[in-house]
GUDRENZA-198508 format. One record per residue (C-alpha): x, y, z negated. Coordinates in steps of 0.05 Angstrom, whole numbers, plus 32768, in hexadecimal, padded with zeros to 4 digits. Example, Ala and Ser with C-alpha at 12.3 -4.5 7.8 and 13.67 -1.06 7.14 Angstrom:
% GUDRENZA-198508
      u      v      w
   80F6   7FA6   7F64
   8111   7FEB   7F71
END
This chain:
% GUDRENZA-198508
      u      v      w
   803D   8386   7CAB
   8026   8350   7CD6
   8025   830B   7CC7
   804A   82DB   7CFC
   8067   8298   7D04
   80AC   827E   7D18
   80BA   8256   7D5B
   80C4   821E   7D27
   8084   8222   7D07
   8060   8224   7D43
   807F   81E3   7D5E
   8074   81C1   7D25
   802B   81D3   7D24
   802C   81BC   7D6C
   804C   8171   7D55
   8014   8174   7D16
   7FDB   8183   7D4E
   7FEC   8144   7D75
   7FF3   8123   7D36
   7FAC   813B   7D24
   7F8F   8127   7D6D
   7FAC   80E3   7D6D
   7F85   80D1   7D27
   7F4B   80F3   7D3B
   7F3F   80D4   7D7B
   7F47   808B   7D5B
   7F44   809B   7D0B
   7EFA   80B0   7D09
   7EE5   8071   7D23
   7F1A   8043   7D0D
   7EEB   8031   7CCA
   7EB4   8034   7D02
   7EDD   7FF9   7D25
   7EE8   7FCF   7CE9
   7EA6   7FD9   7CCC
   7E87   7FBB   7D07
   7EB8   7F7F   7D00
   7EA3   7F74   7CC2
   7E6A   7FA1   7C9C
   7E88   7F9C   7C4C
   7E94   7FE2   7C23
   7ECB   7FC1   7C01
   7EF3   7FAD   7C3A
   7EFA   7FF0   7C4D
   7F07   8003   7C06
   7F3C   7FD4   7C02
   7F5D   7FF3   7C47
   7F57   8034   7C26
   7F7C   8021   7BF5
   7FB6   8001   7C14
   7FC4   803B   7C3C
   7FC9   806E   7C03
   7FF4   803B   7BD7
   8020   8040   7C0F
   801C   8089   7C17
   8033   8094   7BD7
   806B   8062   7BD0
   8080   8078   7C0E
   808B   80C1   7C01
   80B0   80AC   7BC4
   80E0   8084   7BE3
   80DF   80AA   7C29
   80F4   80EB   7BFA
   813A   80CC   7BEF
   8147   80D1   7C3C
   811F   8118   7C4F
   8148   8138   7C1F
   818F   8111   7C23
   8194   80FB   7C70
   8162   8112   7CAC
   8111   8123   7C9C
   8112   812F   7CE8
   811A   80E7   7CEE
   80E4   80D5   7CBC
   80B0   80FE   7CE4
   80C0   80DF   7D1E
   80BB   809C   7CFD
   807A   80A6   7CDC
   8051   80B9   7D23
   807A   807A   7D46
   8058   804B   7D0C
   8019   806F   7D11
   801E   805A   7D5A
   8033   8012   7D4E
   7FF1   800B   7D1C
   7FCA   801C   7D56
   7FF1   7FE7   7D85
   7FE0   7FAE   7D4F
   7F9C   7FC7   7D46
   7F92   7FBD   7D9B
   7FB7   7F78   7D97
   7F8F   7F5D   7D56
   7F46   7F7F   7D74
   7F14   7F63   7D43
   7F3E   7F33   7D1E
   7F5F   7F7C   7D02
   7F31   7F6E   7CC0
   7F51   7F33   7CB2
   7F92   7F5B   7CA7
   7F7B   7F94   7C7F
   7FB1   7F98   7C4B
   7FF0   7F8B   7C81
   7FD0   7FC8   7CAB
   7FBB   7FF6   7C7C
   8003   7FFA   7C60
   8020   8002   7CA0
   7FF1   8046   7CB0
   8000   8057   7C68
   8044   8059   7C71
   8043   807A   7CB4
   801E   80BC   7C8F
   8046   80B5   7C51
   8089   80BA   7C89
   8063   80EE   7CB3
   804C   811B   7C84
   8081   811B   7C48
   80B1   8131   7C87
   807A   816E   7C9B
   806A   8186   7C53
   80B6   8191   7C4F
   80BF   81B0   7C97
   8083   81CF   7C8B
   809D   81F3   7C4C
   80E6   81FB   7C68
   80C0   8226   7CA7
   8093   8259   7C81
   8092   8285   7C44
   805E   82A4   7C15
   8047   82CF   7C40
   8034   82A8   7C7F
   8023   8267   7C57
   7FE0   8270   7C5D
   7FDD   828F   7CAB
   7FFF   8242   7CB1
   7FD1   821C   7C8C
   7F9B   8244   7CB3
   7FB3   8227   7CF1
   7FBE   81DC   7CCF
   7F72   81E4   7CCE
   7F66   8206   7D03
   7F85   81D4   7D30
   7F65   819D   7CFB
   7F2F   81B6   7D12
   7F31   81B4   7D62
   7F4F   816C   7D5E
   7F06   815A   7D3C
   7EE1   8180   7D71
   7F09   815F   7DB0
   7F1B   811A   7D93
   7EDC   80F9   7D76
   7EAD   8114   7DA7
   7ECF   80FC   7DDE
   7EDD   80B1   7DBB
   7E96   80B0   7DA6
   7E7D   80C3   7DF0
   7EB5   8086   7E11
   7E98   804B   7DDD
   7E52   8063   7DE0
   7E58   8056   7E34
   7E82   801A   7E2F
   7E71   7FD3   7E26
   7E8D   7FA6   7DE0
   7ECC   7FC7   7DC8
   7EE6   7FDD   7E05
   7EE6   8029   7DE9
   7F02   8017   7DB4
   7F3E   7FFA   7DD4
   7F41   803A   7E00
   7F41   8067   7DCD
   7F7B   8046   7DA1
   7F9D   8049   7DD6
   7FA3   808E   7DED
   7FB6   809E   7DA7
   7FE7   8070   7DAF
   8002   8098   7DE7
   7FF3   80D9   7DC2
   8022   80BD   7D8A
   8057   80B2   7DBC
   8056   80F5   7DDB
   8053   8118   7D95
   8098   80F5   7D80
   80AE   8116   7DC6
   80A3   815B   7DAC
   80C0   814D   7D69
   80FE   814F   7D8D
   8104   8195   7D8F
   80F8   81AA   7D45
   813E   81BB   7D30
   815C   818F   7D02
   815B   81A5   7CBC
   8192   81B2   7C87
   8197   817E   7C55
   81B6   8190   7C0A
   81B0   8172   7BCE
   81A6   812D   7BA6
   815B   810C   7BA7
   8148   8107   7B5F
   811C   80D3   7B58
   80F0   80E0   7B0D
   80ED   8127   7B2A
   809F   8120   7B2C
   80A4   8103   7AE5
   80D0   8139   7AC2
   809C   8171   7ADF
   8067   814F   7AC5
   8082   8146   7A86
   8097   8189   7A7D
   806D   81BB   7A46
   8045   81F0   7A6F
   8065   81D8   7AAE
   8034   81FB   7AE9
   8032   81B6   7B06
   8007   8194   7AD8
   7FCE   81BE   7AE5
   7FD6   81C0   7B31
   7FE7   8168   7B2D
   7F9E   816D   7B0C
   7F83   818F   7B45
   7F9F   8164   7B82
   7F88   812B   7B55
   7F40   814C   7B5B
   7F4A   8158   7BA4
   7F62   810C   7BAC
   7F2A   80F0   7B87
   7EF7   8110   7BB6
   7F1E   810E   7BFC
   7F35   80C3   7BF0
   7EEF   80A6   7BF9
   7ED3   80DA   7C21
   7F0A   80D1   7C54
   7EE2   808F   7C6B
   7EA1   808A   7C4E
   7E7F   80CE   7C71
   7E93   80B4   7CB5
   7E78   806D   7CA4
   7E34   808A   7C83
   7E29   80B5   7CC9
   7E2D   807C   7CF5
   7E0E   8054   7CC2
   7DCB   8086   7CC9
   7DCF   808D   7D13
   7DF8   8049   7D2B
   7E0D   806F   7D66
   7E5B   807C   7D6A
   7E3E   80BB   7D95
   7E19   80D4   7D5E
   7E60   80C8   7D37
   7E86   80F0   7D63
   7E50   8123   7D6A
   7E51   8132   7D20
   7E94   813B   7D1F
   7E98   8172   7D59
   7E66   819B   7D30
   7E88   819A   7CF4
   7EC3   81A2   7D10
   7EB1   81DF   7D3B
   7E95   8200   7CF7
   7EDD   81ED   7CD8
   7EFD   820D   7D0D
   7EDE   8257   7D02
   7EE3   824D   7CB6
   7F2F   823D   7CBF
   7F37   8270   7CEE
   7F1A   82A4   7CC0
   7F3F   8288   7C7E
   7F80   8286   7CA4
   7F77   82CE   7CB1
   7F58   82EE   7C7E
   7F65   82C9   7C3C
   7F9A   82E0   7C11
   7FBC   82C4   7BD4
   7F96   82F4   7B99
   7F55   82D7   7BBD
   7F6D   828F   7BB0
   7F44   8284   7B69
   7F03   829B   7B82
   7F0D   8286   7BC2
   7F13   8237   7BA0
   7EDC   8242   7B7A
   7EB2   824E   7BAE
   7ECF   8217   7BE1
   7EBE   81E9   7B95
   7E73   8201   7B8B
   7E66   81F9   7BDB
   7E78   81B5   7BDD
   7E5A   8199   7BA9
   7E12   81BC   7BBD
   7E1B   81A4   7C07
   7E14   815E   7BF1
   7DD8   816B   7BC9
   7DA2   815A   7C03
   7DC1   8117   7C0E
   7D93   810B   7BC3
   7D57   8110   7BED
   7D6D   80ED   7C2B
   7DA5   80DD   7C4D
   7D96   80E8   7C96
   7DC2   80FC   7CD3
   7DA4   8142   7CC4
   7DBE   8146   7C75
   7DFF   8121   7C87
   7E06   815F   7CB4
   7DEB   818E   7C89
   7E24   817A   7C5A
   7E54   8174   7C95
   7E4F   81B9   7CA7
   7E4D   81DB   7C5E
   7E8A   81B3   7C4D
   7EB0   81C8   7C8F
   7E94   8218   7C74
   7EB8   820B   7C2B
   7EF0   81E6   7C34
   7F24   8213   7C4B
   7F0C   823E   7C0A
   7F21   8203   7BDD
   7F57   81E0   7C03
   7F82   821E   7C18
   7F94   8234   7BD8
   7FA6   81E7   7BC4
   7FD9   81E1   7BF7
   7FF2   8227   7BF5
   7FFA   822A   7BA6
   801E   81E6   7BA7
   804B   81FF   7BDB
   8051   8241   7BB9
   8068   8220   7B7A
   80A6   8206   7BA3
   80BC   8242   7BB3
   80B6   826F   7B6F
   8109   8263   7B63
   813B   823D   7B84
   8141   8203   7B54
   80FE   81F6   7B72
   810F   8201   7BB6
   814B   81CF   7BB2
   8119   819F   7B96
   80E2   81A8   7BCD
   80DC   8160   7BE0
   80DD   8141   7B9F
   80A4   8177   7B8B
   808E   816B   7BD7
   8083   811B   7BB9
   8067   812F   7B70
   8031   8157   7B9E
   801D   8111   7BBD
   8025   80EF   7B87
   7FED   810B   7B6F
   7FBD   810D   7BA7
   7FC1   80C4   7BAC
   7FBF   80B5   7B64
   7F81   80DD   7B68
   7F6C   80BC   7BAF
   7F6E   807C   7B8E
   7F44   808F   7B53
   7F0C   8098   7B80
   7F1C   805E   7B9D
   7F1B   803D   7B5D
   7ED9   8055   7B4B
   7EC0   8050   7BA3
   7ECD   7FF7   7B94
   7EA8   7FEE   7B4B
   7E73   8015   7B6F
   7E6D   7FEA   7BAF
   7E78   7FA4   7B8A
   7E44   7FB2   7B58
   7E0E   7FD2   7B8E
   7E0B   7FDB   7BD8
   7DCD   800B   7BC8
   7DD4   804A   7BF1
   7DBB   8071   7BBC
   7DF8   8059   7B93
   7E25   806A   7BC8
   7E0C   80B2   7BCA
   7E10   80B6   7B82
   7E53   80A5   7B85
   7E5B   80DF   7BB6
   7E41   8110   7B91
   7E6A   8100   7B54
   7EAA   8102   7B81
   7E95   8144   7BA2
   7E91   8164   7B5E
   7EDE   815D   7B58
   7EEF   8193   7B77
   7ED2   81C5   7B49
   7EF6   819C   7B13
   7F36   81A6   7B3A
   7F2D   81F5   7B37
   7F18   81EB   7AEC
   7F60   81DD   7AE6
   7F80   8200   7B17
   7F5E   8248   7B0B
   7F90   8262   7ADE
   7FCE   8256   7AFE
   7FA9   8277   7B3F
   7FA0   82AE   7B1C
   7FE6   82B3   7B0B
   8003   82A6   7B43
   7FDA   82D9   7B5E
   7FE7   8310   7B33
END
């Protein structure tokens, strides 16, 4: 039987994919931006970590509304305030370092409001069987946001004089943002049912042999790598070339490759696959980094660039589809999706801040680059800790 998806599912992978545009455009150079302001590790650490304090306390307390009033609303909120961080951004220019805390909060909450609303939707619009043809396409379009968006920011500042690109650039995705919330007017409103229970995350936790405490254990693995390497790749590729082309040039290469190895997972993986196929993603990642030991030049930062964008749908698919799996396996679970929607979170950013954690001592001891990509191979073993924990309950799941 073939695989499809739902008029539903394919607007709300249209409102993701302008979602996805508007941070690429602007995102990938954001740290770029402030960096320049003011070169300091820390102060970007700090941002960092602003913005996923507020993730998390935001899909905590966001949970009580998707799942009692309207989540439509909370989508539409979350791209309106990622839109309004870009308007403050244009108005405070370079003085935006001074304000690192205020404005990493405010993007922080505009994801936590944005994407607590689309995991829910998200789950609400697809089933077992075409969870992973969906996630395919998350990446899939992921991916052709990173080919379009940086290349063409990195081409307008490389040509234009002082931070005149810059400007540009934050705000078309401020008109991006805009039109998204436009479109999110025609995903149908969903049914609400049910009291928010707010030590849901808590009671799973704390539950003997509850599947969740070995899946919380690998999205704290996937947190501890993704939370530093969100930034810091970015930084360390302008960093080798200081040419915001070079930037956006990186990033439509690596992006192309993650667009066939998206395309191919979204098609072909399947859920018995899902232990192996982590294992693999794990190992990959981890041996990609390796060369950066010997030097890190553009040419190793793509060299890892390219074999990460190769193994990361085999590691990240089966994260997100187990998870979301997991919601589904009886309907005590599904009439608890978003508090197990927030538990999932809850962990990535516990985990996110880890790295974070360990990203700071590193940079306020050392600003050594061989330190930093010690650092980065520690953090890119996580993964293959994350499946260390995760392989059984794959293999149960699949069986």
């Amino acid at each position: 039987m073939k695989i499809t998806l739902g008029k539903q599912s394919i607007l709300l992978l249209g409102v993701n994919g302008l979602f996805a545009l508007a941070g690429a455009l602007s995102g990938t150079f954001l740290n770029v931006f402030l960096w320049k302001s003011r070169p300091d590790y820390a102060m970007l650490g700090w941002f960092t970590i602003s913005q996923q304090l507020a993730i998390g306390v935001t899909f905590w307390l966001a949970g009580k509304w998707v799942k009692e009033h309207n989540k439509m609303s909370a989508l539409r909120l979350g791209i309106a305030l990622s839109g309004m961080f870009y308007m403050l951004v244009l108005w405070t220019g370079t003085r935006a370092v001074d304000w690192i805390w205020p404005l990493g909060l405010l993007l922080g909450c505009a994801l936590g409001l944005f994407w607590i609303a689309f995991n829910v939707v998200y789950f609400e619009v697809t089933d077992r069987e075409n969870r992973d043809l969906f996630n395919g396409w998350v990446g899939l379009l992921g991916s052709m946001t990173g080919i379009i968006g940086p290349w063409f920011s990195g081409f307008l500042i490389s040509r234009m004089t002082a931070n005149t690109g810059y400007r540009l650039i934050f705000t078309v995705s401020l008109v991006i943002y805009i039109i998204a919330v436009f479109f999110s007017f025609f995903l149908k409103k969903r049914k609400v049912s049910g009291t928010y229970r707010w030590s849901e995350p808590i009671h799973q936790l704390s539950t003997p042999n509850s599947p969740w405490r070995p899946l919380a254990m690998g999205l704290f693995a996937q947190g501890a790598r993704e939370g530093v390497f969100a930034f810091l790749i970015a930084l360390l590729v302008y960093l080798a070339t200081t040419q915001e082309y070079k930037l956006g040039q990186f990033s439509l290469i690596t992006s192309a490759v993650a667009l066939t190895s998206y395309w191919a997972a979204g098609k072909w993986f399947k859920p018995h696959y899902r232990s192996k196929g982590m294992l693999t993603g794990s190992v990959l990642l981890l041996l990609v980094l390796l060369p950066l030991l010997w030097k890190v030049t553009y040419g190793t930062l793509l060299f890892m660039g390219i074999g990460s964008a190769i193994a990361m749908p085999f590691y990240i698919l089966p994260m997100i589809s187990a998870g979301f799996d997991m919601m589904g396996t009886s309907g005590e679970n599904v009439e608890k999706r978003v508090e197990l929607v927030v538990l999932r979170e809850l962990c990535l950013m516990s985990g996110r801040l880890f790295g974070l954690a360990i990203f700071m001592i590193a940079v306020v001891n050392s600003h050594a680059q061989q330190v930093i990509i010690w650092l980065i191979i520690t953090l890119g073993a996580f993964p293959l800790l994350g499946w260390i924990f995760m392989r059984k309950l794959l293999r149960k799941m699949a069986s």
